[in-house]
N, CA, C and O atoms as a GROMACS GRO file, in nm:
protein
  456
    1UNK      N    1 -14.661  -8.199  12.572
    1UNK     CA    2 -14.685  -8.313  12.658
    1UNK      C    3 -14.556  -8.392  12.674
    1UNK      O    4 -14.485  -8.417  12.576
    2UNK      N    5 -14.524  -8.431  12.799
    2UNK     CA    6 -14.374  -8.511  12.828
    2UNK      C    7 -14.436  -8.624  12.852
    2UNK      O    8 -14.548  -8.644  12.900
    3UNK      N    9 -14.316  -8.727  12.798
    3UNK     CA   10 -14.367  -8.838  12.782
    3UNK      C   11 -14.250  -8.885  12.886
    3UNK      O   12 -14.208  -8.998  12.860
    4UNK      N   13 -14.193  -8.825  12.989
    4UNK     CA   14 -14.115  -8.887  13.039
    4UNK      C   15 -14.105  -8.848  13.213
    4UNK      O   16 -14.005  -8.823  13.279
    5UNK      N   17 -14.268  -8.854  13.260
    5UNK     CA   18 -14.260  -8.842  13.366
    5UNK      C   19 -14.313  -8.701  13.428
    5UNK      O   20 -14.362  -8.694  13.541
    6UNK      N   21 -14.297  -8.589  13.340
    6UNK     CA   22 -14.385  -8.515  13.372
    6UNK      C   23 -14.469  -8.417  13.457
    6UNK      O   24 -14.505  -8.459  13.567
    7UNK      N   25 -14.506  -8.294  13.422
    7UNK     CA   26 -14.628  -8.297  13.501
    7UNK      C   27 -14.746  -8.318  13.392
    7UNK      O   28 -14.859  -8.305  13.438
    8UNK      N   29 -14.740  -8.339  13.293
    8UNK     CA   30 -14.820  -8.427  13.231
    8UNK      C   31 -14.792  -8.523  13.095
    8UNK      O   32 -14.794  -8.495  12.975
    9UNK      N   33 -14.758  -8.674  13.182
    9UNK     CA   34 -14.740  -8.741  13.100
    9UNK      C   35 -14.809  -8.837  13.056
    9UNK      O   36 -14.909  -8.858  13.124
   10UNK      N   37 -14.790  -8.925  12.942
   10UNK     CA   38 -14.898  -9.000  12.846
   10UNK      C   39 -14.824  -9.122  12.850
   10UNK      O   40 -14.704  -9.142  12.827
   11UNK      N   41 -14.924  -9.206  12.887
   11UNK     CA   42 -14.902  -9.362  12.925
   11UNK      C   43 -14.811  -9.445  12.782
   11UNK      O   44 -14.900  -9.470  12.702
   12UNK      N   45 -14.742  -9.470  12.753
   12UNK     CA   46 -14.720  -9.555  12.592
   12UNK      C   47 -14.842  -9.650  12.583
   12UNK      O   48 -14.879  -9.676  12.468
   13UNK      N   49 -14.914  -9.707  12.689
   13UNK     CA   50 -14.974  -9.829  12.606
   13UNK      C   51 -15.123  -9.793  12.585
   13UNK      O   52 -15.215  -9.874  12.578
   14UNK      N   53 -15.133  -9.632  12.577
   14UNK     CA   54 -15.301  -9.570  12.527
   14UNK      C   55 -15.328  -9.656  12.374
   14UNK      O   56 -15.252  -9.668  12.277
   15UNK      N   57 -15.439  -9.698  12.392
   15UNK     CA   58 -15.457  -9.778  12.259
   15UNK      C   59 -15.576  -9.708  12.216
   15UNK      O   60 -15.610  -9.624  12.300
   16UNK      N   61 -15.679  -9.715  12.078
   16UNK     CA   62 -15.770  -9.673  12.033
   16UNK      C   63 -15.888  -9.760  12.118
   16UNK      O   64 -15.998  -9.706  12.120
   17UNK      N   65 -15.878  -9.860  12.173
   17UNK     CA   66 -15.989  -9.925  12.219
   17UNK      C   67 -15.956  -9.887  12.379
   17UNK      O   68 -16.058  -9.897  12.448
   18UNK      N   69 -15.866  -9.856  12.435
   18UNK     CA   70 -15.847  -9.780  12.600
   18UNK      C   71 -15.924  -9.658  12.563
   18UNK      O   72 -16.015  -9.630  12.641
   19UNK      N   73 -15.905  -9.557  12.433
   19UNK     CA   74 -15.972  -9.459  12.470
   19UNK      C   75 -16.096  -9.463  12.452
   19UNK      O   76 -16.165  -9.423  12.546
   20UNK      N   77 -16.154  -9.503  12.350
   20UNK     CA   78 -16.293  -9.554  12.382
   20UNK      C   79 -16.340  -9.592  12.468
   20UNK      O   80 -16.417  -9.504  12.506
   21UNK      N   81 -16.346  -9.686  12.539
   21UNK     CA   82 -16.332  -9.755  12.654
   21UNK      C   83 -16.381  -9.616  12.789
   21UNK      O   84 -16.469  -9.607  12.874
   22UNK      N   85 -16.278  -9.539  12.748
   22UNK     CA   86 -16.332  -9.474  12.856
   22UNK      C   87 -16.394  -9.359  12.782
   22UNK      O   88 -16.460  -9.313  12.875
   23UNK      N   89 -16.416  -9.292  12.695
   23UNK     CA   90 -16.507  -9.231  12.603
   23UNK      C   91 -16.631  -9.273  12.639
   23UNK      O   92 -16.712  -9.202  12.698
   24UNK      N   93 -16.649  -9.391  12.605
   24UNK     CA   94 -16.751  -9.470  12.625
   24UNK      C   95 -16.855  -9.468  12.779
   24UNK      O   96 -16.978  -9.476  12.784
   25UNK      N   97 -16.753  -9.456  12.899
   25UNK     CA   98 -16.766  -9.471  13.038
   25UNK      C   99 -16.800  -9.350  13.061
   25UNK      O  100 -16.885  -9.317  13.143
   26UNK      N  101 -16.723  -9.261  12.976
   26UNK     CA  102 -16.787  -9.098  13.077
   26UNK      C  103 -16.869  -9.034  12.985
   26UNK      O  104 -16.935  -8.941  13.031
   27UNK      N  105 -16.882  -9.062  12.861
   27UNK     CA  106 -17.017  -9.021  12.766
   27UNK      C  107 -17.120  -9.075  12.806
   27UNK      O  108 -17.195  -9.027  12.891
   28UNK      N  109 -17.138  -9.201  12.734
   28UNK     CA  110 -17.265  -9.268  12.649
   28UNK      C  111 -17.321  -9.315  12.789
   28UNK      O  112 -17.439  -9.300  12.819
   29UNK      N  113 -17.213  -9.382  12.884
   29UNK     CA  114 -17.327  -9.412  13.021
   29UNK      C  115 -17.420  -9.290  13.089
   29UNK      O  116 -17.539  -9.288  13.122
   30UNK      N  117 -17.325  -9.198  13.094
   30UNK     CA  118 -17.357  -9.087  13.140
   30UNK      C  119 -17.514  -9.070  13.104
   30UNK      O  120 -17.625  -9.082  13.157
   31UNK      N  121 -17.447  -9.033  12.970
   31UNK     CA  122 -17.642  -8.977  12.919
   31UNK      C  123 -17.759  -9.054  12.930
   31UNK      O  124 -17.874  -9.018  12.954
   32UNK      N  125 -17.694  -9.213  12.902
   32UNK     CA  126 -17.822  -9.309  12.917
   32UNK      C  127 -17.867  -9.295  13.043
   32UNK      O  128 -17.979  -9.251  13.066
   33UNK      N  129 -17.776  -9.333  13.147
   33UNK     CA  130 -17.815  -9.295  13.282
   33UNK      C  131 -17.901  -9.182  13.325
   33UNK      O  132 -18.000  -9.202  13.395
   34UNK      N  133 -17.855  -9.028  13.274
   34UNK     CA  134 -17.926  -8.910  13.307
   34UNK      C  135 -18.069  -8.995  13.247
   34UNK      O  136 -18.162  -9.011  13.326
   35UNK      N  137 -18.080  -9.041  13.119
   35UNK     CA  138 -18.191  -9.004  13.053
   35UNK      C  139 -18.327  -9.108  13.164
   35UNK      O  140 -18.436  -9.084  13.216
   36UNK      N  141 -18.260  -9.191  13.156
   36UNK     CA  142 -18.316  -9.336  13.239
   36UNK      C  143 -18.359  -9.297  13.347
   36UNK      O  144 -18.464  -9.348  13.388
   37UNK      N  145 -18.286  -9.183  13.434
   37UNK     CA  146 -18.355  -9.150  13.539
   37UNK      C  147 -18.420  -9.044  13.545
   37UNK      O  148 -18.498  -9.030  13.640
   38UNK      N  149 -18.405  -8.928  13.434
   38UNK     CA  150 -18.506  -8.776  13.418
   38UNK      C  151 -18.665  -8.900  13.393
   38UNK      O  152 -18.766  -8.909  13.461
   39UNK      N  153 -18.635  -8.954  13.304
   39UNK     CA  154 -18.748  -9.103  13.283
   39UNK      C  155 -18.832  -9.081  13.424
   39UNK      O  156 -18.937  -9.020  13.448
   40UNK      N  157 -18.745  -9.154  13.503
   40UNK     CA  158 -18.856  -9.214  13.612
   40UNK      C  159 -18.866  -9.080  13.692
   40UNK      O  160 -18.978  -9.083  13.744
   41UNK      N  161 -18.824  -9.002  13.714
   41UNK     CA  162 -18.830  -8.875  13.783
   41UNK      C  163 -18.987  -8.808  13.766
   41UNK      O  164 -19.070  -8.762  13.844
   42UNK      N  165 -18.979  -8.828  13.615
   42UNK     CA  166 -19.102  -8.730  13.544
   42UNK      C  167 -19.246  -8.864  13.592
   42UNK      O  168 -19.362  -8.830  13.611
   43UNK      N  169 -19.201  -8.997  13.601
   43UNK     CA  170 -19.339  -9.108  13.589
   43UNK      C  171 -19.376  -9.111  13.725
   43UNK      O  172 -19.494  -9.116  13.760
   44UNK      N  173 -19.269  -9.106  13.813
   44UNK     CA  174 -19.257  -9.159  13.965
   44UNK      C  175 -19.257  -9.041  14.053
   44UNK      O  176 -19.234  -8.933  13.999
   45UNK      N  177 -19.281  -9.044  14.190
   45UNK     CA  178 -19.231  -8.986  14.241
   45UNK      C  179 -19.125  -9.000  14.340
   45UNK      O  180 -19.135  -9.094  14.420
   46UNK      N  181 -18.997  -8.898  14.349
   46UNK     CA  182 -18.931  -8.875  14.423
   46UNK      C  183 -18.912  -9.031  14.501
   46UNK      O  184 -18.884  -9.134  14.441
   47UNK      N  185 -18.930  -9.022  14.616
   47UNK     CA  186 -18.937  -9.066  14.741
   47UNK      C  187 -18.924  -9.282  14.688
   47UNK      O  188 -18.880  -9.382  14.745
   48UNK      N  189 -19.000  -9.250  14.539
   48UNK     CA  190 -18.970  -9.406  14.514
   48UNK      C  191 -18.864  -9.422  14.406
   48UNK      O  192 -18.815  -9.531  14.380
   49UNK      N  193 -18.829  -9.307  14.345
   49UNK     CA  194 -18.700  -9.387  14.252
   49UNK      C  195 -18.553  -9.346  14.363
   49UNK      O  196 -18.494  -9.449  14.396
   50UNK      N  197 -18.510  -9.256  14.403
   50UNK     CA  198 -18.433  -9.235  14.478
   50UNK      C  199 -18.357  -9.339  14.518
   50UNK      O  200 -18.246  -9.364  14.472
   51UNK      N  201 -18.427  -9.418  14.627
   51UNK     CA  202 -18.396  -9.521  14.699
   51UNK      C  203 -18.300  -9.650  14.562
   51UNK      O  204 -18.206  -9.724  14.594
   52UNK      N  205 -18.356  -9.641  14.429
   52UNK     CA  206 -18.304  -9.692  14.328
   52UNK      C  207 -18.148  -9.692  14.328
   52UNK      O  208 -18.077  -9.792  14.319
   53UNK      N  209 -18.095  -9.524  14.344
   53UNK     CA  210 -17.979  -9.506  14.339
   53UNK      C  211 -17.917  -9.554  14.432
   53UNK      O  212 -17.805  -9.506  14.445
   54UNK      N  213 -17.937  -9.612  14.484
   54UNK     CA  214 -17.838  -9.733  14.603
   54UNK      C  215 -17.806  -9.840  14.541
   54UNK      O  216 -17.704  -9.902  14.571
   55UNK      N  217 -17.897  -9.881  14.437
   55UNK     CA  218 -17.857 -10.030  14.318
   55UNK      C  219 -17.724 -10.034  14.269
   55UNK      O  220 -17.662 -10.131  14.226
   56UNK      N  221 -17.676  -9.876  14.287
   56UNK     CA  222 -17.496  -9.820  14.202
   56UNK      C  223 -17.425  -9.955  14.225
   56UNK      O  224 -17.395 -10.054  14.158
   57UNK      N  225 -17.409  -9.904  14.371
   57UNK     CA  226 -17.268  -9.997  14.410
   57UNK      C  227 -17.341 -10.171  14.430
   57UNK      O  228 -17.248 -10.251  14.417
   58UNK      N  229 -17.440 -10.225  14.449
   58UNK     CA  230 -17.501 -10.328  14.425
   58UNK      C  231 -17.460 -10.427  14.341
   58UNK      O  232 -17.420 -10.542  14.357
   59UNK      N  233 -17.492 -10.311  14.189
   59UNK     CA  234 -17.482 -10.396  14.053
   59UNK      C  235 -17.295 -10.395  14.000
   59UNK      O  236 -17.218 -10.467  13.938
   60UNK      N  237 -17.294 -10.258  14.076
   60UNK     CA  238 -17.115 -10.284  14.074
   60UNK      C  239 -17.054 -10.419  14.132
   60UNK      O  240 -16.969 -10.481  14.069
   61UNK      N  241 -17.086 -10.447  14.212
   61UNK     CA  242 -17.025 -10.557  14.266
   61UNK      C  243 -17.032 -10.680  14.239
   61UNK      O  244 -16.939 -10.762  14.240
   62UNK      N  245 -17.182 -10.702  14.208
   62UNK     CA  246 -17.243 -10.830  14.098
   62UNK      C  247 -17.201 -10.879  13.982
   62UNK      O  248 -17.177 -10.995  13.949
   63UNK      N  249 -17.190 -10.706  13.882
   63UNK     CA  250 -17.098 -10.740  13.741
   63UNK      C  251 -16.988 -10.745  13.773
   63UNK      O  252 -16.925 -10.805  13.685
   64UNK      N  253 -16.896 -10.700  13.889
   64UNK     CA  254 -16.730 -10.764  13.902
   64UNK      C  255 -16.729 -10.873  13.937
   64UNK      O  256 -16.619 -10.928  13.935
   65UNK      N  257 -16.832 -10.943  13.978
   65UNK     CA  258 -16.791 -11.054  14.008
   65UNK      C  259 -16.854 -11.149  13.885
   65UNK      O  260 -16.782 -11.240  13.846
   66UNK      N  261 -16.977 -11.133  13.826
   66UNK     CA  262 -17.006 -11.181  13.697
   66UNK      C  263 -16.940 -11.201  13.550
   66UNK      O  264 -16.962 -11.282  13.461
   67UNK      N  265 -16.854 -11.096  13.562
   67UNK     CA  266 -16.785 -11.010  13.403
   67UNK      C  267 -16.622 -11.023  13.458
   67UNK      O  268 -16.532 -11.035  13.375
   68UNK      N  269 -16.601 -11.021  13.571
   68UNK     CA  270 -16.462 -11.007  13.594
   68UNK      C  271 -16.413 -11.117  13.686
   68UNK      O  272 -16.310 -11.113  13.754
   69UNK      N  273 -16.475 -11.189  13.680
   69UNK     CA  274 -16.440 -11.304  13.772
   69UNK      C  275 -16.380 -11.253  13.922
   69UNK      O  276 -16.280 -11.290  13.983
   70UNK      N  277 -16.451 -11.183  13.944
   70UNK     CA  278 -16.363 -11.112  14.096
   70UNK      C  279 -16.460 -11.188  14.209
   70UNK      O  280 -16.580 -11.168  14.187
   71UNK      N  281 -16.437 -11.253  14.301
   71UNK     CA  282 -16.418 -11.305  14.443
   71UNK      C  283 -16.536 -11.215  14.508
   71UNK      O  284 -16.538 -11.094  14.483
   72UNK      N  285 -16.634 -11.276  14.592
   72UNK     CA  286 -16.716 -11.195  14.663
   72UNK      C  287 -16.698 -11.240  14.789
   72UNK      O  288 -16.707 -11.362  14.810
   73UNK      N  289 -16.668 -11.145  14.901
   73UNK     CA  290 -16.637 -11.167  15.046
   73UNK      C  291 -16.764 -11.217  15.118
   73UNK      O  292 -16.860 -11.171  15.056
   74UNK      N  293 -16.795 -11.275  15.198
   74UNK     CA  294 -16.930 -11.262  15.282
   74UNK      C  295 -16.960 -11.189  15.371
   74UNK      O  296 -17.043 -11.205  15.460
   75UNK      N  297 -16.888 -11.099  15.350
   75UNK     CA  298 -16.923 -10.932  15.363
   75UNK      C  299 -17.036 -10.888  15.253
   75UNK      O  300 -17.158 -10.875  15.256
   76UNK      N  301 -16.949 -10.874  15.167
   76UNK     CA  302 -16.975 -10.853  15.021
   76UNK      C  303 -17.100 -10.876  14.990
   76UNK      O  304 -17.163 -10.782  14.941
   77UNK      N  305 -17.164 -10.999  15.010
   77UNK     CA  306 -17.274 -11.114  14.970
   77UNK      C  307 -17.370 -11.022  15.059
   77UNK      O  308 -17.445 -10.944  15.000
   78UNK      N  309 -17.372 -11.030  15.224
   78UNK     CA  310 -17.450 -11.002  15.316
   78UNK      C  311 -17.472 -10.808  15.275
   78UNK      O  312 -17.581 -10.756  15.251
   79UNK      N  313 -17.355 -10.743  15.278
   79UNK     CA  314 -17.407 -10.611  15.240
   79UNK      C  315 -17.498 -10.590  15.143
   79UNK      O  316 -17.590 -10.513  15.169
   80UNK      N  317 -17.492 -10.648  15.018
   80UNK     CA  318 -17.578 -10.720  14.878
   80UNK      C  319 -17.707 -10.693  14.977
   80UNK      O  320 -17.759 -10.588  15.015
   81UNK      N  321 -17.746 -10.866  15.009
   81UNK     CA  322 -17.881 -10.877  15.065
   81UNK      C  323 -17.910 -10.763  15.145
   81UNK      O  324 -18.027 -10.728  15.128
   82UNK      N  325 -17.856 -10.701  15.215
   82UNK     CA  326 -17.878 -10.658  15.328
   82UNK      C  327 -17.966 -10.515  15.234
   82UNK      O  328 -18.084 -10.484  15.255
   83UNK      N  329 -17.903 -10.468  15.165
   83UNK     CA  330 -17.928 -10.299  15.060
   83UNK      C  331 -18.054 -10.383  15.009
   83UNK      O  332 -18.163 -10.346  15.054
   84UNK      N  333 -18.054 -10.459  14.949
   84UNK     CA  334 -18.189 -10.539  14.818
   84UNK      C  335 -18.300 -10.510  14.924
   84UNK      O  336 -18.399 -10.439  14.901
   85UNK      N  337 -18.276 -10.561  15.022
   85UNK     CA  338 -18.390 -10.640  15.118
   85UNK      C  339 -18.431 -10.474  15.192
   85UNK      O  340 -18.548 -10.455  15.225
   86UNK      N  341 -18.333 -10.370  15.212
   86UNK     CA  342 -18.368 -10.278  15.228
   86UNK      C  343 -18.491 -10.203  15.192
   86UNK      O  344 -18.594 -10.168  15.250
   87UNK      N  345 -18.410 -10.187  14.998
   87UNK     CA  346 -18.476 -10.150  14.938
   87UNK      C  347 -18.627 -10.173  14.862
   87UNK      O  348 -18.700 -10.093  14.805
   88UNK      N  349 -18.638 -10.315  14.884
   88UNK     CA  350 -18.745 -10.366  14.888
   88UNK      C  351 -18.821 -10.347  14.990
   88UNK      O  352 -18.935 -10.318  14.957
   89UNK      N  353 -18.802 -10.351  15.109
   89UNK     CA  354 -18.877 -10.293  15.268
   89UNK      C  355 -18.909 -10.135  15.196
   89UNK      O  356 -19.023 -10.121  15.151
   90UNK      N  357 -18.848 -10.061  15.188
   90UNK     CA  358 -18.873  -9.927  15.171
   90UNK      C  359 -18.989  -9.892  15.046
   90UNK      O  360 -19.088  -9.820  15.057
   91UNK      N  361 -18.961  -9.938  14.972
   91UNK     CA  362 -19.033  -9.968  14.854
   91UNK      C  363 -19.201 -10.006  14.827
   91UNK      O  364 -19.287  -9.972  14.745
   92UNK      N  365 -19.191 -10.112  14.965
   92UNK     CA  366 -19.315 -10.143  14.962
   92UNK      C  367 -19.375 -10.204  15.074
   92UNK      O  368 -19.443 -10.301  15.106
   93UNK      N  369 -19.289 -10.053  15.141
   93UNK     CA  370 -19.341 -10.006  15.320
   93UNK      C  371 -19.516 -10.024  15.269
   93UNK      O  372 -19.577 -10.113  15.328
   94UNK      N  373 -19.578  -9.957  15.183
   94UNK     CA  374 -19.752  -9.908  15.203
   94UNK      C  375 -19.763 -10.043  15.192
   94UNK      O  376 -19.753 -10.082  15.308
   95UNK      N  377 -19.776 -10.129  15.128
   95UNK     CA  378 -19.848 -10.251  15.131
   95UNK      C  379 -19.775 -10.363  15.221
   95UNK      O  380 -19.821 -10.477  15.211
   96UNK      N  381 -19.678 -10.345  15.297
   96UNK     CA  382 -19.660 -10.408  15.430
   96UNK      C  383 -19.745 -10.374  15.512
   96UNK      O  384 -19.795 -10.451  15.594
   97UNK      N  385 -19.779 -10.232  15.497
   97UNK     CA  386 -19.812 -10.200  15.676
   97UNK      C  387 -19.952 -10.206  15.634
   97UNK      O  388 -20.029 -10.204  15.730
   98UNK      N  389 -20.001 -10.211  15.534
   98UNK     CA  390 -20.147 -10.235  15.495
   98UNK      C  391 -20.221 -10.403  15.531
   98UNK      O  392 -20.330 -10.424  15.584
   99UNK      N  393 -20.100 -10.521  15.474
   99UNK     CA  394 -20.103 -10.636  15.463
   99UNK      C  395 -20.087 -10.669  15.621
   99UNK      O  396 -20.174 -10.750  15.651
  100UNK      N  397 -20.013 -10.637  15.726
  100UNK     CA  398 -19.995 -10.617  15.878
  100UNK      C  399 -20.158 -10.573  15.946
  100UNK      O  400 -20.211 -10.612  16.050
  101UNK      N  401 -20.210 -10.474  15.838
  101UNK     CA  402 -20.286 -10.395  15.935
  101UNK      C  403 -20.416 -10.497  15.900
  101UNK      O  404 -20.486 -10.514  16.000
  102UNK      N  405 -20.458 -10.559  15.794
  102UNK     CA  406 -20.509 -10.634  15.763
  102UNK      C  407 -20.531 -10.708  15.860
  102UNK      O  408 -20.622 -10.689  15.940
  103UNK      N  409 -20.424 -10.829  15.866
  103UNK     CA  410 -20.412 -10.973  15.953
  103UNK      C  411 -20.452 -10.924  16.117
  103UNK      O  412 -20.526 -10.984  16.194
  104UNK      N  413 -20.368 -10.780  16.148
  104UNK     CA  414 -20.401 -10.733  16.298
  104UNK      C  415 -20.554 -10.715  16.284
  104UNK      O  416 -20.609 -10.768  16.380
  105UNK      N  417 -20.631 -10.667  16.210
  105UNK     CA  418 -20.796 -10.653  16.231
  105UNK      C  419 -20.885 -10.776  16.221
  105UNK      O  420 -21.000 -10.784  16.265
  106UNK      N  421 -20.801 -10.897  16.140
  106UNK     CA  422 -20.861 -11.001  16.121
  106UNK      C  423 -20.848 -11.081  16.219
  106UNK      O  424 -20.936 -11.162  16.247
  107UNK      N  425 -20.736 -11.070  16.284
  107UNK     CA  426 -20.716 -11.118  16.432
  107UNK      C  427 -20.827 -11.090  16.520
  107UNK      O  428 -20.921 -11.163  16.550
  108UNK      N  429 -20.801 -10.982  16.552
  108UNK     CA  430 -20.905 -10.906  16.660
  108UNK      C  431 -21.075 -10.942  16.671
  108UNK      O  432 -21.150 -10.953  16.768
  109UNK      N  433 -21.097 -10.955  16.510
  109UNK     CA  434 -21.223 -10.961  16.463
  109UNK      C  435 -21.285 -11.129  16.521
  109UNK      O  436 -21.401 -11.154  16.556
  110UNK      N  437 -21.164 -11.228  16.514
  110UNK     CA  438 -21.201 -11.349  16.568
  110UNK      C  439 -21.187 -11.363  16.710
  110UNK      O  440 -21.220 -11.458  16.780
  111UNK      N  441 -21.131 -11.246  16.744
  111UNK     CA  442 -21.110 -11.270  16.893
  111UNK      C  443 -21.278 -11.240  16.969
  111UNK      O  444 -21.360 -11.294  17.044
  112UNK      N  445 -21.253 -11.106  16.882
  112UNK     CA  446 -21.448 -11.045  16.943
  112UNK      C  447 -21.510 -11.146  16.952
  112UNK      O  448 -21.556 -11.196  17.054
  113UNK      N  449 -21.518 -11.200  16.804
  113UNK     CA  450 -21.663 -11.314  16.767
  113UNK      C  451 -21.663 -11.410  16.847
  113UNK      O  452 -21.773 -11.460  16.870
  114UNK      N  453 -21.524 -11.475  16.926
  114UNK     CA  454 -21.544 -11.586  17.042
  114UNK      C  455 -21.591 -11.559  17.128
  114UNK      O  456 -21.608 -11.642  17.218
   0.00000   0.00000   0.00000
């Protein structure tokens, strides 16, 4: 290994807590993650955890700005709402269009009776 530029060289300021650090990032998330979602895979179906995996870049952006003091654009903010509010529409499309179909029959029903 060359430490001087290289075609593969090693940073001087690798510390025991940098490598962990990322040990940490491409292990232990990893598996919790796999496990967390074989989880809902096996309880749920398909079509409703899926849509979950859009939360990625969501919560990415929330904890940089929570944990890292990083700046949120109103871009940033509105893309946020915009995915949540998505995913909540998608989520719980059946009892919208149920709660819709409701009020439309209850409508109708007072219209008859006049």
């Amino acid at each position: 290994m060359s430490r001087d530029g290289g075609v593969l060289s090693i940073p001087d300021d690798i510390t025991v807590g940098s490598s962990f650090s990322v040990l940490f990032q491409a292990y232990i998330t990893t598996v919790v993650g796999y496990m967390i979602w074989n989880n809902l895979m096996k309880k749920y179906p398909a079509t409703e955890v899926a849509p979950l995996s859009l939360f990625v870049p969501v919560s990415g952006v929330i904890t940089s700005y929570l944990f890292l003091d990083e700046r949120l654009s109103v871009q940033q903010l509105i893309s946020v709402i915009v995915v949540i509010t998505g995913i909540f529409i998608f989520l719980n499309s059946a009892r919208i269009i149920k709660l819709m179909n409701s009020r439309s029959n209850a409508e109708s029903q007072k219209s008859t009776i006049r």
